[in-house]
Every structure is written in C-alpha cells, then in structure tokens.
C-alpha positions in Angstrom: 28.4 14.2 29.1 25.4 15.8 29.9 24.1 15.9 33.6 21.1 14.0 33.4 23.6 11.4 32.2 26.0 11.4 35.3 22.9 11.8 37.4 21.7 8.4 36.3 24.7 6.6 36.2 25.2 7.7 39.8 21.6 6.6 40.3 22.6 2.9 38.4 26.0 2.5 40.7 23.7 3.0 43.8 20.9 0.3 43.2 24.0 -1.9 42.6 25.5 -1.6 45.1 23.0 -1.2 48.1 21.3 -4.7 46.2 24.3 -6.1 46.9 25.1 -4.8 50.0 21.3 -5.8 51.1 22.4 -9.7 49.5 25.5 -9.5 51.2 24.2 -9.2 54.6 22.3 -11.8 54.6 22.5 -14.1 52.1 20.2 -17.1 53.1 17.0 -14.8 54.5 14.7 -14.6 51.6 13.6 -10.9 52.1 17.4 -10.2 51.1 17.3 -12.2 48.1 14.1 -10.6 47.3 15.1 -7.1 47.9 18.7 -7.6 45.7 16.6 -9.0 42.6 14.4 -6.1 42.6 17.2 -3.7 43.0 19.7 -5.0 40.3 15.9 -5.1 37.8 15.8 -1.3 38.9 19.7 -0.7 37.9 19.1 -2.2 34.9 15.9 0.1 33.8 18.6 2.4 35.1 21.8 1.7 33.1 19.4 1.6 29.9 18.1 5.2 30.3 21.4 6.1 30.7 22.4 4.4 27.4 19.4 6.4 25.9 20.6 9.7 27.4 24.0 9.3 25.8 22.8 7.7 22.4 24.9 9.2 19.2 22.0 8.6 17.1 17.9 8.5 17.0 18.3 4.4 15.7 20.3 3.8 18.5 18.3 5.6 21.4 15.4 4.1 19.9 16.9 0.3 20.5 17.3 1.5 24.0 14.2 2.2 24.7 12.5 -0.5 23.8 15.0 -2.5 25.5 14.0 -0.3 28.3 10.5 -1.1 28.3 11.2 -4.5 28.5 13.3 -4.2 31.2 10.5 -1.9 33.3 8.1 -4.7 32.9 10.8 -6.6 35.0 10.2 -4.2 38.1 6.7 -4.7 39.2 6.8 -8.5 38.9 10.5 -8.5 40.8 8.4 -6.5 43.3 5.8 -8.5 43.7 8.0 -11.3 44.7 
C-alpha cells in the first residue's frame, strides 16, 4: 500500500473517532451534534480518497471520485450548520 494511502486512512480513523468522541461527550448540546455531523461528512470525503488512492483500475478510481465530489459538497453545508 502506498503511503499516501495509510496517511489517509489514518486521517479517516481520526475524524471518526474525535466526531464521536466530540458526540459522546455530550450528546444532547447541539454544538456536539453539530461538530460530529461535520466530522463523520469529512471522514467520509476521507475514506473515498482513500478508495481512489488504492483503485486497481482507472473505471474504478474514476467512480470514486465522483462519489467524492458529491461527498465534498456535503462539507460546507454540514459546516454551515
């Protein structure tokens, strides 16, 4: 695996678990809850560059890219919350 791949799925396992932490804390105050959804929308822009880093083939990246695109759109509105 190359290391930009490891870097990111490092990156992924992070936002997971600090949204969760952050949710755990706290769970009825809404600048948790607000916090956690825009951390798990940033672990998943993560986990799909990671699938496109470690794509087999050029069709296959290519799906996870646009699905990555979609899923950055995610990250402004979650952060405008």
């Amino acid at each position: 695996m190359k290391l930009s791949g490891i870097i990111t799925l490092i990156i992924f396992f992070g936002n997971l678990a600090l949204s969760f932490f952050v949710w755990w804390r706290n769970k009825k105050r809404l600048t948790n809850i607000i916090f956690s959804i825009f951390g798990l929308t940033v672990a998943i822009w993560n986990y799909l560059v990671y699938k496109i880093i470690t794509s087999p083939d050029i069709e296959t990246a290519e799906y996870f890219i646009r699905l990555a695109f979609a899923a950055g759109e995610l990250v402004p509105f979650s952060f405008l919350l």
